[in-house]
ZAZAFI-664591 format. One record per atom (N, C-alpha, C): residue in one letter; x, y, z. Coordinates in steps of 0.001 Angstrom, whole numbers, padded with zeros to 6 digits, always signed. Atoms other than C-alpha are relative to their C-alpha. Layout:
aXYZ
...
end
This chain:
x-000032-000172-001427
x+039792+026414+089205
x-001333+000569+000449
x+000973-000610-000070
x+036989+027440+091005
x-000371-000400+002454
x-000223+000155-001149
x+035692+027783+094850
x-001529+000418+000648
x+001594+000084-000416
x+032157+027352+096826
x+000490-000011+001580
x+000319+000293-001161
x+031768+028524+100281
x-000831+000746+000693
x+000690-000107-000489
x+029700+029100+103147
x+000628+000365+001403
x-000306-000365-001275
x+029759+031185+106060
x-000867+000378+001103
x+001159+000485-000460
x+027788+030498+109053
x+000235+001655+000898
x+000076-001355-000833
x+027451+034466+110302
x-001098+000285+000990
x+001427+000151-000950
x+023741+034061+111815
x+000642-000769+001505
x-000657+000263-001404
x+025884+032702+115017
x+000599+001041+000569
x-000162-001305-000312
x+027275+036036+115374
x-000498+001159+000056
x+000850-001304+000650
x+024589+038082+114789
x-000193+001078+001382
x+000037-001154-001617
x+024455+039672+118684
x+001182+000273+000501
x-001442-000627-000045
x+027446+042015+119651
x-000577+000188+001649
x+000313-000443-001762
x+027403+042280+123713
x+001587+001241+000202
x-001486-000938-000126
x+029483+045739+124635
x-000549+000288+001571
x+000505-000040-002062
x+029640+046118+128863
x+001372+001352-000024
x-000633-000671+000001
x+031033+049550+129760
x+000738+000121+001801
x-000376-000183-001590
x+032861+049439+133567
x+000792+001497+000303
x-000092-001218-000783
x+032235+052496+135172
x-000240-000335+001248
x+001119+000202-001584
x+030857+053533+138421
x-001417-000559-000023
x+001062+000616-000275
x+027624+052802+137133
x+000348-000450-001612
x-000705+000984+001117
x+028366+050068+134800
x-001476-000224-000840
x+000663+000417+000843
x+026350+049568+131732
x-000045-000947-000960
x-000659+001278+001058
x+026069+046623+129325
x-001546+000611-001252
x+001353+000185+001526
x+023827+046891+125366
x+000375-001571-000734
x-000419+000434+000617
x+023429+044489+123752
x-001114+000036-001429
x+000433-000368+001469
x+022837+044689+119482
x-000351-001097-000721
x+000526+001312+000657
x+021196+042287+117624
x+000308+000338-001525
x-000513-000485+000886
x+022925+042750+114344
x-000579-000906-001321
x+000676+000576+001497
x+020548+040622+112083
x+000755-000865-001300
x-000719+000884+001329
x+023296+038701+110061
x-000436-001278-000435
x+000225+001689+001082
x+022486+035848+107357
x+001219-000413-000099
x-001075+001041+000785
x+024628+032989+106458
x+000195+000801-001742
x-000203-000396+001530
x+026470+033889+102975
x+000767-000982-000520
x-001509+000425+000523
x+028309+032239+100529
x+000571+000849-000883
x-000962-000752+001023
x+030948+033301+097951
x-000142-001616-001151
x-000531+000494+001456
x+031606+031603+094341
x+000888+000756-000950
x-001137-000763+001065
x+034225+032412+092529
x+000845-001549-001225
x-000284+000855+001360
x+035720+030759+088854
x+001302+000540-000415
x-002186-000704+000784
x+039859+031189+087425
x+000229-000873-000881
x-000846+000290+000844
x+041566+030599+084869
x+001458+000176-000197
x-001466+000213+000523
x+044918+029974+083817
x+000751-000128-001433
x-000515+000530+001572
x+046860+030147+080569
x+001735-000134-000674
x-000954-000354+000108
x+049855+029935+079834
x+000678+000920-001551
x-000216-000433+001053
x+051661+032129+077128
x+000672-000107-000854
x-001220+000104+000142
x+054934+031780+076894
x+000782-000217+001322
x-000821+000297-001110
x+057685+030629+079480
x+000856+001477+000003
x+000437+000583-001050
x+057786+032177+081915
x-001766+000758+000214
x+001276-000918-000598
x+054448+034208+081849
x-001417-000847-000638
x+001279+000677-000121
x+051085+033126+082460
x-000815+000762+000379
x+001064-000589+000097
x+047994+034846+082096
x-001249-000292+000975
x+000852+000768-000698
x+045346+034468+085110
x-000988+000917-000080
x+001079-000624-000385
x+041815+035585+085532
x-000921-000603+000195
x+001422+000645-000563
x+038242+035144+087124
x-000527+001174+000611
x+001441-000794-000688
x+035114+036336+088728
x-000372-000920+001403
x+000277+000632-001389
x+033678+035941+091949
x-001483+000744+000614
x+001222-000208-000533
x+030615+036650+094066
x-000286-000674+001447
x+000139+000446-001366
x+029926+037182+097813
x-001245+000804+000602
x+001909-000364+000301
x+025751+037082+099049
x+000487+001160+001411
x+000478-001242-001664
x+024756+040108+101754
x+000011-000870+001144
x+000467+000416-001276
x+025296+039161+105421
x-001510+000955+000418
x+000745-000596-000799
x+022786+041430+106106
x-001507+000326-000803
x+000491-000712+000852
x+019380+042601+104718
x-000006+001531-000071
x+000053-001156+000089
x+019275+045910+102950
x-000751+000955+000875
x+000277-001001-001465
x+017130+047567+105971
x+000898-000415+001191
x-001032+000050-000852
x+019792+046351+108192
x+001341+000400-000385
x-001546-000343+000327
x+022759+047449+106336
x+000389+001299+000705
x-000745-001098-000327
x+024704+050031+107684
x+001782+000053-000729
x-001526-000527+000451
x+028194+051717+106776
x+001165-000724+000240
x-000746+001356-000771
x+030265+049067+108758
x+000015-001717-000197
x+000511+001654+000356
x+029066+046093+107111
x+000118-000231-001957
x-000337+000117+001140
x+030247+044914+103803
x-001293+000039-000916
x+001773+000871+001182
x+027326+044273+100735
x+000578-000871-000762
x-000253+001104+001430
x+027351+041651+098231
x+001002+000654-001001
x-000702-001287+000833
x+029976+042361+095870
x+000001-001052-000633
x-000120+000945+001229
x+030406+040646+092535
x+001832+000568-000380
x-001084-000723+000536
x+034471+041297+091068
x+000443-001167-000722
x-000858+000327+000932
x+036998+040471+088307
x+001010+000095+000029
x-001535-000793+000195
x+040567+040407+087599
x+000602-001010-000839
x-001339+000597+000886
x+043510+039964+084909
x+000587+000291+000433
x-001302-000277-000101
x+046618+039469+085438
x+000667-000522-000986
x-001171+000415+000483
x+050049+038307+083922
x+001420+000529+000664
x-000629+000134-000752
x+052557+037543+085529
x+001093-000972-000243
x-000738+000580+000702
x+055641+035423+085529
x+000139-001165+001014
x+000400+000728-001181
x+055929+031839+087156
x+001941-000126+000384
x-001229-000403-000393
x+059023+031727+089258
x+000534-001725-000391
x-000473+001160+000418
x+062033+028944+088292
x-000414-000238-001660
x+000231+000531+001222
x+060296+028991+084731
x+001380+000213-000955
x-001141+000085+000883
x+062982+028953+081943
x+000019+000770-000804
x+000106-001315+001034
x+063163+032080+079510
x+000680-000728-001180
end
């Protein structure tokens, strides 16, 4: 199994916030975002009925560059995971 995509974030990169007061203010933030993708790879195994063994890795690029990052904004993250588990309807 495996999975390739692309996310077009550089279309969102300016946040408009308008405050209505008496004297009404609008900012707007230019938030510098890149396009990213993700890749990620799984496996499957089976062991025994009913349980099946899954795992993979994955990887998702910076929307942002590192002088634009702030606390509110995800980073690149690389992750893993096992499981086992049981498939439902299987037959013991």
């Amino acid at each position: 199994m495996g999975n390739l995509g692309w996310q077009d974030w550089s279309e969102f990169g300016k946040v408009d916030v308008t405050v209505a007061a008496e004297d009404t203010t609008s900012l707007t933030v230019d938030r510098q975002y890149e396009d990213t993708w993700h890749a990620a790879l799984g496996a499957q195994y089976q062991l025994s009925a009913p349980w099946l063994l899954s795992g993979g890795i994955a990887y998702d690029s910076e929307m942002v560059d590192e002088k634009d990052l702030t606390p509110d904004l995800p980073a690149a993250r690389c992750g893993a995971s096992v499981s086992v588990g049981s498939m439902p309807g299987a037959r013991r």
